[in-house]
C-alpha positions as CSV (number, residue, x, y, z in Angstrom):
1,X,-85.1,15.0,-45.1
2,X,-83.3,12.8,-47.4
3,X,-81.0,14.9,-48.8
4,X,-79.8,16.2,-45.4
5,X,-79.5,12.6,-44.2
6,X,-77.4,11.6,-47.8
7,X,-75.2,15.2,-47.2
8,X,-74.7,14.6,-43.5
9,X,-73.2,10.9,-44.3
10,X,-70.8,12.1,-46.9
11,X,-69.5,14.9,-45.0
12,X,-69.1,11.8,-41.9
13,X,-67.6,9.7,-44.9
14,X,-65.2,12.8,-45.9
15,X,-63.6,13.8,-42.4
16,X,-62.7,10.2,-42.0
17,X,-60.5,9.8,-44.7
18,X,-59.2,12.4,-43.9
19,X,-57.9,11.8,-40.5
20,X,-57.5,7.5,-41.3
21,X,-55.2,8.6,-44.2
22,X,-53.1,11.6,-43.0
23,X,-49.5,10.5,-42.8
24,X,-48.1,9.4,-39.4
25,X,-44.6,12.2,-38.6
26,X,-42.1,10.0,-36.2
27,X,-40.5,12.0,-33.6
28,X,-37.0,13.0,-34.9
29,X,-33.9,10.7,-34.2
30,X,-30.6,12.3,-32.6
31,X,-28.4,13.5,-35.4
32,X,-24.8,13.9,-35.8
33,X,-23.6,17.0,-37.2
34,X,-19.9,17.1,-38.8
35,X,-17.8,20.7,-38.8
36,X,-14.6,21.3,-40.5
37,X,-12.3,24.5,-40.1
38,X,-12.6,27.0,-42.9
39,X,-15.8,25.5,-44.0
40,X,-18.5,25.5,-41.5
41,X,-19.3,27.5,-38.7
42,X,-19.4,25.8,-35.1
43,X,-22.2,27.8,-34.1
44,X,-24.0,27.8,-37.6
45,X,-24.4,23.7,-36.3
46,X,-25.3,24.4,-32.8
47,X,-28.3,26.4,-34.1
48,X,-29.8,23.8,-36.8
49,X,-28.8,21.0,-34.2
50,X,-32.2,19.6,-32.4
51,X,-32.1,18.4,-28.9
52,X,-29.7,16.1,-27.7
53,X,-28.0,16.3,-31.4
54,X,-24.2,15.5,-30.9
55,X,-22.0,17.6,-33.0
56,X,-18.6,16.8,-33.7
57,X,-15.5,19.1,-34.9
58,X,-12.8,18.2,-36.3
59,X,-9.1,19.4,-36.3
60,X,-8.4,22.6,-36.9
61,X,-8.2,26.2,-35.0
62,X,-11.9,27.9,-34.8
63,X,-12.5,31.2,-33.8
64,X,-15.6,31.7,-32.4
65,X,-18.0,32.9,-29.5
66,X,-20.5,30.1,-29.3
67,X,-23.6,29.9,-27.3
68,X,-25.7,27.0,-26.2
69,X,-29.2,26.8,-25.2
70,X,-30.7,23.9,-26.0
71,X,-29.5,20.0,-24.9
72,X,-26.6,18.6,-26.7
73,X,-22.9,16.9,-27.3
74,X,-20.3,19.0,-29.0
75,X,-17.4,17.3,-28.9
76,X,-13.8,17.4,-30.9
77,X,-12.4,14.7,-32.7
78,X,-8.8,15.2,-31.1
79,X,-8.1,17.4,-28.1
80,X,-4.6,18.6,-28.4
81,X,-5.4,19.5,-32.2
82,X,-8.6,20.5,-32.3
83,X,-8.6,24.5,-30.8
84,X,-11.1,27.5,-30.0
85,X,-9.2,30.6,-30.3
86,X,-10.0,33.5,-29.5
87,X,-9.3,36.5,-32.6
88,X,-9.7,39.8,-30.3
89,X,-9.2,40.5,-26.4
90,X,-12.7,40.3,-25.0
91,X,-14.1,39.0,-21.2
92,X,-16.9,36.8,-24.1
93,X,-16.5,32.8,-22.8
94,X,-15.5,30.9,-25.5
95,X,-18.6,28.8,-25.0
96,X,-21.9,30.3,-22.8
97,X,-24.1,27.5,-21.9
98,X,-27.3,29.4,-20.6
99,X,-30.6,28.7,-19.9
100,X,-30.3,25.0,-20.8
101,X,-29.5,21.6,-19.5
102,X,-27.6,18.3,-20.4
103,X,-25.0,19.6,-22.2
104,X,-21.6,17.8,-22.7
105,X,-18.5,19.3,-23.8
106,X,-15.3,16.8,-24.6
107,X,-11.7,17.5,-26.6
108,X,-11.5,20.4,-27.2
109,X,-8.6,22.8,-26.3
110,X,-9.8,26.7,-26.2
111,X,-7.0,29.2,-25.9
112,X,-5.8,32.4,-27.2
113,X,-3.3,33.9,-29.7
114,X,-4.2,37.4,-28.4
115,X,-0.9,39.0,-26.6
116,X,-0.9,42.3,-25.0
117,X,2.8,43.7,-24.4
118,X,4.2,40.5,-22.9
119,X,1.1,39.2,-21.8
120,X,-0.4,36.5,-23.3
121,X,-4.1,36.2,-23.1
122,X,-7.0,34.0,-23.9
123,X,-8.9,36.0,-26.6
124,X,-12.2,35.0,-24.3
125,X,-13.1,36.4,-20.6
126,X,-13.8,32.5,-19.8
127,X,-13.3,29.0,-21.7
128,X,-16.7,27.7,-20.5
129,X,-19.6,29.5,-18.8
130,X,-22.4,28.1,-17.3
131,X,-25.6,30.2,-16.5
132,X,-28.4,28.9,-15.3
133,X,-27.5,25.2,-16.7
134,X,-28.1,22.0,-14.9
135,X,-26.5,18.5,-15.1
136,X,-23.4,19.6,-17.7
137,X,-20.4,17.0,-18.3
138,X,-17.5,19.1,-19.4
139,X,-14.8,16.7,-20.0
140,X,-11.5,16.1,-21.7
141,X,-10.3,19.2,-22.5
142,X,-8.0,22.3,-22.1
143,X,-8.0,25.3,-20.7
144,X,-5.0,27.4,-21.5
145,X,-3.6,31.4,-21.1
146,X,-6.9,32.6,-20.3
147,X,-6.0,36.0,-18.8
148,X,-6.7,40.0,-18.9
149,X,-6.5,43.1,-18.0
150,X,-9.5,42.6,-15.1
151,X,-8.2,39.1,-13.2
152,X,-11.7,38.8,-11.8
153,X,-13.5,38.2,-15.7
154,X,-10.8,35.7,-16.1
155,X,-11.0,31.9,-16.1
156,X,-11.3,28.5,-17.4
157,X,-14.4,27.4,-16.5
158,X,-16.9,29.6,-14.3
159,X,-20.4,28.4,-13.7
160,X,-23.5,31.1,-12.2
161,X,-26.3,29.3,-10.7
162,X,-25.4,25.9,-12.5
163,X,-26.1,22.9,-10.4
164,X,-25.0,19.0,-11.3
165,X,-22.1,19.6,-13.8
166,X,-19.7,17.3,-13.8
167,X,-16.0,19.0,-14.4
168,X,-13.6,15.8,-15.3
169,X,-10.4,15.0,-16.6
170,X,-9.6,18.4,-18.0
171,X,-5.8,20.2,-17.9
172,X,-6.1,24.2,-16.6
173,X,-2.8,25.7,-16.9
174,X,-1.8,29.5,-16.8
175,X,-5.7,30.9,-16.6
176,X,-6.5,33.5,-14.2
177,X,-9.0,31.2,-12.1
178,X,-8.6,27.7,-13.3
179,X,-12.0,27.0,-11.9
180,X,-14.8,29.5,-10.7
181,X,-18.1,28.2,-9.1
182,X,-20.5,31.4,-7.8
183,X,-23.6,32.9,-7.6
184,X,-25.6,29.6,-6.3
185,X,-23.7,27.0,-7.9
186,X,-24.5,23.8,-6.1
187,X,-23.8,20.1,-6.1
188,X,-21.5,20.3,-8.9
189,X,-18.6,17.8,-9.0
190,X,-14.8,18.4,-9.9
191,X,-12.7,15.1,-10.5
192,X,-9.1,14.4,-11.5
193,X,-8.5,17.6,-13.8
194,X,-5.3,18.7,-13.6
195,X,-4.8,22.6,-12.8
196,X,-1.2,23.7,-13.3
197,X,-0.4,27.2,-12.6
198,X,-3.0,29.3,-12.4
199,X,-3.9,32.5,-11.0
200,X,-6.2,30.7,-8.2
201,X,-6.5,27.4,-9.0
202,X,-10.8,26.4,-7.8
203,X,-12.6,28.8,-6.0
204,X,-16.1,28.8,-4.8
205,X,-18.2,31.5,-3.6
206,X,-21.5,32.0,-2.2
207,X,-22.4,28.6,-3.7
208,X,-23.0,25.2,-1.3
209,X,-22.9,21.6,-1.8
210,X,-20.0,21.1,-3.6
211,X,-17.3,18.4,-4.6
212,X,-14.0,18.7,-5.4
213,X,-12.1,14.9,-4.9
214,X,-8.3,13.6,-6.6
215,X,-7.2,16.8,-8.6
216,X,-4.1,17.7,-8.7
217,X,-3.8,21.5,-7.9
218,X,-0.4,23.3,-8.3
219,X,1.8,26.4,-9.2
220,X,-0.7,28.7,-8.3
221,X,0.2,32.6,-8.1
222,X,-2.1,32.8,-5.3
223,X,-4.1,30.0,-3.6
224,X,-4.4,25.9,-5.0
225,X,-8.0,26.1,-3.3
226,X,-10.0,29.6,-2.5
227,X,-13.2,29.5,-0.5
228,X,-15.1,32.8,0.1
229,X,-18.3,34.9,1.3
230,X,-20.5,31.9,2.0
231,X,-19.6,28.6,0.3
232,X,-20.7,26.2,2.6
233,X,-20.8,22.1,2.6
234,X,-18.1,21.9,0.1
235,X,-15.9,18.2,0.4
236,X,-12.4,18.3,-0.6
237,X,-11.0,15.3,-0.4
238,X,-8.2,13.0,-1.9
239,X,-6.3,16.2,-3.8
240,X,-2.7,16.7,-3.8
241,X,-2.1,20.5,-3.5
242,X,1.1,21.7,-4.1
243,X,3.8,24.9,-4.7
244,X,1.1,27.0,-4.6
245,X,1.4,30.5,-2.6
246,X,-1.2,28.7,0.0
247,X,-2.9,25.9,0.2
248,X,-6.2,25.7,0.7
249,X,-8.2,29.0,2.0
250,X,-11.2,29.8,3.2
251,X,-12.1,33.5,4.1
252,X,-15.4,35.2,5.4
253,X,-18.4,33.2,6.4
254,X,-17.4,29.6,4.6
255,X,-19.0,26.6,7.1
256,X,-19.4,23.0,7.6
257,X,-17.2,22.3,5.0
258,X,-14.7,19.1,5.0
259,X,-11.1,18.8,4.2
260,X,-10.3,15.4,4.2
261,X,-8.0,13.3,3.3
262,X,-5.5,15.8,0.8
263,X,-1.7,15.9,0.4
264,X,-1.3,19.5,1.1
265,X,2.4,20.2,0.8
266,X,5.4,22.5,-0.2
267,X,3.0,25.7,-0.4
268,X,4.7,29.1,0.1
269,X,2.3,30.1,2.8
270,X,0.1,28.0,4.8
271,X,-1.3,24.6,4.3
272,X,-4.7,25.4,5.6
273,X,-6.1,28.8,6.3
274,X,-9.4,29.2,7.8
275,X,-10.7,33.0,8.7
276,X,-13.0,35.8,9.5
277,X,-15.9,34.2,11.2
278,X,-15.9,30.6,9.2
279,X,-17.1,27.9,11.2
280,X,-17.7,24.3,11.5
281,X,-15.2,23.2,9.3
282,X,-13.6,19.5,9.4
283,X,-10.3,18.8,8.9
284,X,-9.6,15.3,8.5
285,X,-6.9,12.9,7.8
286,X,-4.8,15.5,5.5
287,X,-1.0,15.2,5.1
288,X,0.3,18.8,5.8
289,X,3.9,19.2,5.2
290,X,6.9,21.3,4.5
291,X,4.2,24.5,3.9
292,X,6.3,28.0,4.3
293,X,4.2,28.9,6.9
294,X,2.1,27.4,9.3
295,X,0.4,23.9,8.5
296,X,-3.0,24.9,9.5
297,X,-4.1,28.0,10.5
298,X,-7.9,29.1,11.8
299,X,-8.1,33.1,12.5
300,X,-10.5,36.3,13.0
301,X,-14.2,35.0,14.9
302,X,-14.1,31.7,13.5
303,X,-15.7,28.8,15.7
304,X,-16.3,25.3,16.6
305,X,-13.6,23.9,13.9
306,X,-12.4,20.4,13.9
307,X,-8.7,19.9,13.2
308,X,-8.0,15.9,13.7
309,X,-6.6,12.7,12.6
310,X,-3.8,14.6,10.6
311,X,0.2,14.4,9.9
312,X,1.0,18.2,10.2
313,X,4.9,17.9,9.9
314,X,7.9,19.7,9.0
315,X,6.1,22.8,8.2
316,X,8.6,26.1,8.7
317,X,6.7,27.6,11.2
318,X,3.7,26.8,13.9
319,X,2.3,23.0,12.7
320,X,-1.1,25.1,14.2
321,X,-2.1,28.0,14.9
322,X,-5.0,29.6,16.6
323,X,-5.3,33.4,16.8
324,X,-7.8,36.8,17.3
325,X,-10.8,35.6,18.9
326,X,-11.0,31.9,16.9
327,X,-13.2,30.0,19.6
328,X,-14.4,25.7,20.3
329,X,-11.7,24.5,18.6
330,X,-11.4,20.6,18.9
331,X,-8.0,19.3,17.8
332,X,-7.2,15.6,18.8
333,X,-5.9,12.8,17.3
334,X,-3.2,14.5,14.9
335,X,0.6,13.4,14.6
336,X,2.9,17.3,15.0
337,X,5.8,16.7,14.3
338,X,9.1,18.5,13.3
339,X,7.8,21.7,12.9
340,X,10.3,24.5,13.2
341,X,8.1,26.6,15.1
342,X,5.9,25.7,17.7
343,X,3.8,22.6,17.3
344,X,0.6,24.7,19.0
345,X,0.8,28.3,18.8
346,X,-2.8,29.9,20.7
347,X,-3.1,33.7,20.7
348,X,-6.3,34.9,22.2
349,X,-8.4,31.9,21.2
350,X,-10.9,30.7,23.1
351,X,-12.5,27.5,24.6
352,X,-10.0,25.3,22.8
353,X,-9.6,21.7,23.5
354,X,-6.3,19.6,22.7
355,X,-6.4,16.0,23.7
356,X,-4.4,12.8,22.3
357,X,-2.1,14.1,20.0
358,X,0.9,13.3,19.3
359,X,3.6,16.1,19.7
360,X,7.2,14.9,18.6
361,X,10.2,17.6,18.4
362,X,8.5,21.2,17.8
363,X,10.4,23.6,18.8
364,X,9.1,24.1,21.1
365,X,6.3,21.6,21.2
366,X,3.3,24.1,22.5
367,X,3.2,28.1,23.6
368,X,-0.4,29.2,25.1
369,X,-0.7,33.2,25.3
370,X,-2.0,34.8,28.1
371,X,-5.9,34.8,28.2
372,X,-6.7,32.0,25.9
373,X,-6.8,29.3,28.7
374,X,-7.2,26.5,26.5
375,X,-7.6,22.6,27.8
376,X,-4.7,19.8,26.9
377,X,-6.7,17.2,28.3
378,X,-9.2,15.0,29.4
379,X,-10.1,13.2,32.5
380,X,-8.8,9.6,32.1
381,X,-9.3,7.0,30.2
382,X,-9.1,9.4,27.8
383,X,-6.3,11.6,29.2
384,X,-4.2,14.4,27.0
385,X,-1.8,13.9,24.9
386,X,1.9,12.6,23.6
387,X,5.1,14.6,24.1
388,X,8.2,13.0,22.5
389,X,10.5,15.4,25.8
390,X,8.4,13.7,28.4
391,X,7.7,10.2,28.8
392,X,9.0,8.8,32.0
393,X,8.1,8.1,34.6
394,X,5.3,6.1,34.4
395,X,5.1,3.9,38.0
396,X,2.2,5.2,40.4
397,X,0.3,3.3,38.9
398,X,1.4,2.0,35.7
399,X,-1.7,3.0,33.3
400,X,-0.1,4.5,30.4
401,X,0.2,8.2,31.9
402,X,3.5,9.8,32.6
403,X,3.1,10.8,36.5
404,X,3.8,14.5,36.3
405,X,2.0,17.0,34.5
406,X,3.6,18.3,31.3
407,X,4.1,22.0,31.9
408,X,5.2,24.5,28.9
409,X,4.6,28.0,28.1
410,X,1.6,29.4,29.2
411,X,-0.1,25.6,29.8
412,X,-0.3,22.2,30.8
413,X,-1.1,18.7,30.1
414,X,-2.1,17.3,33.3
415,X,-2.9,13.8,31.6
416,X,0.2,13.4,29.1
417,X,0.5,9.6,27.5
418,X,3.6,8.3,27.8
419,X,3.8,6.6,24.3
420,X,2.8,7.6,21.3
421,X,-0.7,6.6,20.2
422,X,-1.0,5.9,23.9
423,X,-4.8,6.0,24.0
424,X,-5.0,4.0,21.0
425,X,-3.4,1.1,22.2
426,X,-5.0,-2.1,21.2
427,X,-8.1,-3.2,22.9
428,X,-9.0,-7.0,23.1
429,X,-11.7,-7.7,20.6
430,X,-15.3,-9.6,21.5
431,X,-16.4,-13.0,20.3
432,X,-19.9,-13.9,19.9
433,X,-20.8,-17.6,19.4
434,X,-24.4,-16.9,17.9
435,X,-27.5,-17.9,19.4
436,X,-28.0,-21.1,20.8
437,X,-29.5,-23.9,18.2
438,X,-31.4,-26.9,18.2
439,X,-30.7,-29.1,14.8
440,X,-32.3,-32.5,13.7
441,X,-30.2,-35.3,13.6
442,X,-30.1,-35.8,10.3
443,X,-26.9,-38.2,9.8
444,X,-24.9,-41.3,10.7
445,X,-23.1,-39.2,12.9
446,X,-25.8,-36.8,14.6
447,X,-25.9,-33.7,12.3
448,X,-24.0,-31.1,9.9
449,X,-24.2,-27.9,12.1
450,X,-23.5,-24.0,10.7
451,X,-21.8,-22.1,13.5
452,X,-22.0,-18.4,13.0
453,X,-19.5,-15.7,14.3
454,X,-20.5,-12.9,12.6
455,X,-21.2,-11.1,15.5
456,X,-17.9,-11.1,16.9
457,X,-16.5,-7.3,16.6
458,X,-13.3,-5.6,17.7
459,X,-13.1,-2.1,18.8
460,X,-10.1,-1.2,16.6
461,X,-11.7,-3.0,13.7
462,X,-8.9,-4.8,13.2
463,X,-9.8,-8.2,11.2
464,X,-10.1,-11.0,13.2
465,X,-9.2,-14.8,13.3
466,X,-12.1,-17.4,14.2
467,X,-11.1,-20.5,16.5
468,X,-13.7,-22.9,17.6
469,X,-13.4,-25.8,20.0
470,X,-15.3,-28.3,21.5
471,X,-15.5,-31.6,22.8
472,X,-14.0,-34.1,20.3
473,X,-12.8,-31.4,17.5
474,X,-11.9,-27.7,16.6
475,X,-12.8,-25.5,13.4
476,X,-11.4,-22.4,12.3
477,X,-13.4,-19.8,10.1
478,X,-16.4,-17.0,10.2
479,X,-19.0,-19.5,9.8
480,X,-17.9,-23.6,10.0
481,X,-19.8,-26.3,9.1
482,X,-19.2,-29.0,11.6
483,X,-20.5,-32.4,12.4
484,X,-22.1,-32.9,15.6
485,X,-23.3,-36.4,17.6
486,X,-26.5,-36.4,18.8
487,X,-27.2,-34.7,22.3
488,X,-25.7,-31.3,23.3
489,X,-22.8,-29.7,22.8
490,X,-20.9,-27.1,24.2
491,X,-18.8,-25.2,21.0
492,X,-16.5,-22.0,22.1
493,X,-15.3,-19.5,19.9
494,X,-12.2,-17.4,21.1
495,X,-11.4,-14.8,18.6
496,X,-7.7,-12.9,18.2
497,X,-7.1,-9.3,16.6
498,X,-3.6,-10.6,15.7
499,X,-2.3,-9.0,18.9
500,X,-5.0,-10.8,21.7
501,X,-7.1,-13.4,22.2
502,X,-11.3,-11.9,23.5
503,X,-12.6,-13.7,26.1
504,X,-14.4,-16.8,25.5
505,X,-18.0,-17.3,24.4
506,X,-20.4,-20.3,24.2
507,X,-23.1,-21.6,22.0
508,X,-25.2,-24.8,23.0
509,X,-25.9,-27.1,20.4
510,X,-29.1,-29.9,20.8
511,X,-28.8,-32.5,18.4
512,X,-31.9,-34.6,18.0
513,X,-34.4,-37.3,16.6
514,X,-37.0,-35.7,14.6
515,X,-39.2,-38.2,11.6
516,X,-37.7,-35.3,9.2
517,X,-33.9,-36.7,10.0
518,X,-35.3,-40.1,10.4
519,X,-36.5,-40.3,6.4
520,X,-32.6,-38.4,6.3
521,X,-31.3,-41.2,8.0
522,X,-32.8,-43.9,5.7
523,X,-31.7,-42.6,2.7
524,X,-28.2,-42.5,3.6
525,X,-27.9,-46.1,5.0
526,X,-29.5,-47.2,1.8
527,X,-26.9,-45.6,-0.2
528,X,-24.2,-46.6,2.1
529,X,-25.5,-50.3,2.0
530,X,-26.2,-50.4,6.2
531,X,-30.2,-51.0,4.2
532,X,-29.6,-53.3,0.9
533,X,-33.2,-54.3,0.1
534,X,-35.2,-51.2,-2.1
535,X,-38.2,-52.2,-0.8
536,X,-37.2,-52.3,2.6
537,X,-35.9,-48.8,2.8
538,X,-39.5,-47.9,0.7
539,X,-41.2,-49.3,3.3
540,X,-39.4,-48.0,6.2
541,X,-40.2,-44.7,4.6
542,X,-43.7,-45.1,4.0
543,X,-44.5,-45.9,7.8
544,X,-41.8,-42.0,8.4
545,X,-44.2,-40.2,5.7
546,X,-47.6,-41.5,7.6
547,X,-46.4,-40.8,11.2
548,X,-45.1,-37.5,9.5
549,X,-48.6,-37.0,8.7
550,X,-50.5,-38.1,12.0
551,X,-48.1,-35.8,13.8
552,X,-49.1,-33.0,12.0
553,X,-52.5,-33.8,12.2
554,X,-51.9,-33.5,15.9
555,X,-52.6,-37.5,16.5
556,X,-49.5,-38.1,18.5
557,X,-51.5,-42.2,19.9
558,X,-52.0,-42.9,16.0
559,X,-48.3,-41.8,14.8
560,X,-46.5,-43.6,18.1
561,X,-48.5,-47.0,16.6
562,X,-46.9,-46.3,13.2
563,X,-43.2,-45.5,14.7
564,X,-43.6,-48.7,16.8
565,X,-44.7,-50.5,13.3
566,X,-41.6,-48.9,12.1
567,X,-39.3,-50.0,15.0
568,X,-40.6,-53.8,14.6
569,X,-40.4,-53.6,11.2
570,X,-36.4,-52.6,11.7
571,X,-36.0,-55.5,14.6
572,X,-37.7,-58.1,12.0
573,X,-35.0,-57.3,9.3
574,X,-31.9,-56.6,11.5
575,X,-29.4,-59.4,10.3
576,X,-31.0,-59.7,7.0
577,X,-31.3,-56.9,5.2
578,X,-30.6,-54.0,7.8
579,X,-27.1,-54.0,9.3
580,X,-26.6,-54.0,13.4
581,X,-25.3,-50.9,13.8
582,X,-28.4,-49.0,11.6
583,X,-30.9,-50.8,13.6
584,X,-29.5,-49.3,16.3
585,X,-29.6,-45.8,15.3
586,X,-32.5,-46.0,13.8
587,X,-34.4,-47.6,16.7
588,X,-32.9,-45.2,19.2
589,X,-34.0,-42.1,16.7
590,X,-37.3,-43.4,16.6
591,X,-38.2,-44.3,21.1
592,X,-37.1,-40.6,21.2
593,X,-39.1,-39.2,19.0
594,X,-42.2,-41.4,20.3
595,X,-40.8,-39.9,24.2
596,X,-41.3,-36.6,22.9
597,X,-44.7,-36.4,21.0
């Protein structure tokens, strides 16, 4: 029995040095991995590299096929200098990023020296693909020359169910696609690149959620932006889109997406082209200008498009056009102007509503077909719209409305504004004084007061300027601090828009004795010297603390015997050490608050 107890405690003995003395293994830090041309491999590092290792290359031309599958940086020292190049015509991306997430890619340039008769091409089928890879930066870089026999296995950048990348500050120039989101691609981002003469320049398909905001899109063969077969909730906003063959163009099934807010100009074609059954789409606040065709242009079954708040000008056709069945079309607050065709065209479009716009020289301003029967405006206040050839007269009554209808081809505008902006014309903003206040007197003078006119507003939301008034002085300013006598006061705040004045609007302000200003109130004449004995003012202060106290207590007989302590106290040392004039304050402070316990 021994022995087994003396064999059992060794073997105890044993296994515990063993696991109190094994070594401790840290987790691995993130390492950087150097590669030089001629040397090392680039791909040779992305293999031995752990997760989230950065890898950086240095200057030289690489030619390579590299593929990424694990977290990580791989970035180039220099971007002009530092170059993927493809060594033999192949549809292989320069770099695959599959299967993976959090990868960044920065300064590199990946091109081609691969030429074909007298076309130059890429060497690779893409610069960067993305497969199946979530929340990538690709940054910094170049895309250049990526072409082929096959235009569709050639572009830049083209991701395939990747969602979160972040496409920034990169130059795409002469690719076949600069840009190619599909297959699911959603909430990915695409800011300030620069993408210069491209086959297409972005285009997105069957993918939803995306952003593409401030690049600058140009030169295009074909289309600056190309939206097709289902991409849906895509913002563009803030690019400049320009000498492309059109604009920006969505075709088959593309919905609720926004355009807002782009410099769309000088494209061979149309501005904006929006067919075949695409609805719901905003267009917002876009400059669309000199365009070869029409400025915006919504065709084939599509419905319930917004056009508004635009400048569609000098375009060498129709400013817009609505054709073959397109139906709910809401166009309203857009400038149209100088177009050299009309300034509406509608061709067998349906349920189509044009109110305050601003038509100015088309030629000619509007032409309706037969059938499409589309409305040009609204019942007043809100009316129809602008036409720079018919403004006068406006007499019976004068309310902003020419008095005749405006009749053109195949319509009419039975509400037309007789200036421009007519229905935007200022309206007078509203002041609001706050809420009415009761403050304790707390000074000399009564009390420092806060006024508060932050809810004042004004429909245009035009900024506004704060005057207040009142009996004995004025302020200016959001939210004044004023001084106040005891009593009430009547304060009015009038507020201007920088064209009217609102109406006026009131706030009462009660000014009054309370033990809290009292104990105020002898503080201040001590330090102004109205009270020049310490132990005066102590005392004075002593009797303010206990009536304080009483009052609290709810013993309002108790704490009126201590204020009239306090008020024969003051009477006793008027003359002496208590000035005239703080007696009197004082002793007027203190009967109220004894009036109102």
């Amino acid at each position: 029995m021994k022995k087994i107890l003396f064999l059992s405690l060794a073997i105890i003995l044993t296994l515990s040095l063993i696991f109190t003395t094994a070594p401790f293994k840290p987790a691995q830090a993130a390492t950087t991995w150097y590669v030089n041309p001629g040397e090392e491999s680039i791909q040779t590092a992305i293999d031995n590299a752990n997760d989230y290792d950065t890898i950086i290359v240095n200057p030289g031309i690489y030619k390579e096929w590299l593929t990424i599958n694990k977290p990580l940086t791989l970035q180039g020292l220099d971007k002009d200098t530092t170059r993927l190049y493809g060594s033999a015509l192949s549809t292989k991306p320069a770099i695959e990023i599959k299967n993976t997430s959090d990868v960044n890619i920065s300064n590199l340039t990946i091109s081609g020296n691969v030429t074909i008769g007298n076309l130059k091409t890429g060497g690779y089928g893409r610069g960067v693909r993305l497969e199946n890879a979530n929340n990538c930066t690709i940054t910094n870089n170049n895309f250049l020359d990526i072409k082929g026999l096959s235009p569709t296995d050639y572009c830049g950048l083209e991701t395939s169910s990747a969602n979160g990348t972040t496409i920034t500050n990169n130059t795409f120039e002469n690719n076949e696609f600069g840009i190619f989101l599909r297959n699911n691609s959603t909430a990915n981002r695409i800011e300030n690149n620069v993408i210069l003469g491209n086959g297409i320049g972005m285009r997105i398909n069957h993918s939803i959620d995306n952003w593409l905001e401030d690049n600058s899109v140009s030169n295009s063969d074909s289309h600056g932006i190309y939206l097709d077969y289902s991409a849906n909730g895509t913002t563009i906003t803030g690019n400049s889109i320009f000498n492309n063959a059109g604009g920006i163009y969505l075709w088959i099934l593309c919905n609720q997406n926004n355009i807002i807010d782009n410099s769309i100009y000088d494209n061979e074609f149309n501005g904006v082209s929006i067919i075949n059954q695409s609805d719901e789409n905003n267009i917002d606040k876009n400059d669309i200008d000199n365009n070869g065709r029409f400025g915006v242009f919504i065709n084939l079954y599509s419905a319930n498009n917004i056009v508004s708040g635009n400048i569609i000008h000098y375009n060498d056709s129709h400013g817009i056009y609505l054709a073959y069945a397109s139906t709910g079309t809401d166009i309203y607050h857009n400038s149209i102007e100088y177009n050299d065709g009309c300034g509406i065209r509608i061709f067998n479009a349906h349920y189509t509503t044009v109110y305050n716009n601003n038509f100015i020289n088309n030629s000619p301003q509007a032409y309706v077909y037969s059938g499409a029967s589309p409305v040009f405006n609204l019942d007043p206040p809100i009316g129809g719209n602008h036409w720079s050839d018919w403004t006068t007269p406006d007499v019976d009554p004068v309310d902003g409305f020419v008095d005749n209808p405006y009749v053109f081809g195949g319509g009419r505008d039975d509400w037309p504004w007789a200036e421009k902006d007519g229905w935007a014309l200022n309206e007078p903003p509203v002041a609001d004084a706050g809420p009415d206040q009761t403050v304790d007197a707390t000074t000399i003078d009564g009390a420092n007061v806060i006024l508060d006119g932050s809810g004042s507003s004004d429909p245009d939301d035009d900024s506004l300027i704060y005057n207040w008034s009142w009996d004995g002085g004025t302020a200016n300013g959001v939210s004044p601090t004023i001084s106040l006598p005891r009593g009430t006061t009547t304060v009015t705040l009038v507020v201007n828009d920088g064209t009217e004045d609102s109406a006026p609007d009131t706030v009462e302000i009660a000014v009054v004795a309370s033990v809290t200003g009292l104990a105020a109130l002898v503080e201040q004449m001590f330090d102004e010297g109205w009270i020049d004995d310490p132990d005066i003012r102590d005392s004075l202060l002593d009797k303010i603390n206990a009536a304080t106290n009483k009052i609290n207590q709810g013993k309002t007989k108790p704490a009126e015997n201590i204020l009239n302590a306090f008020i024969n106290h003051i009477n006793a040392q008027t003359d002496k050490h208590i000035s005239p004039e703080a007696a009197e304050i004082l002793i007027a402070d203190a009967e109220d608050i004894i009036a109102n316990l």
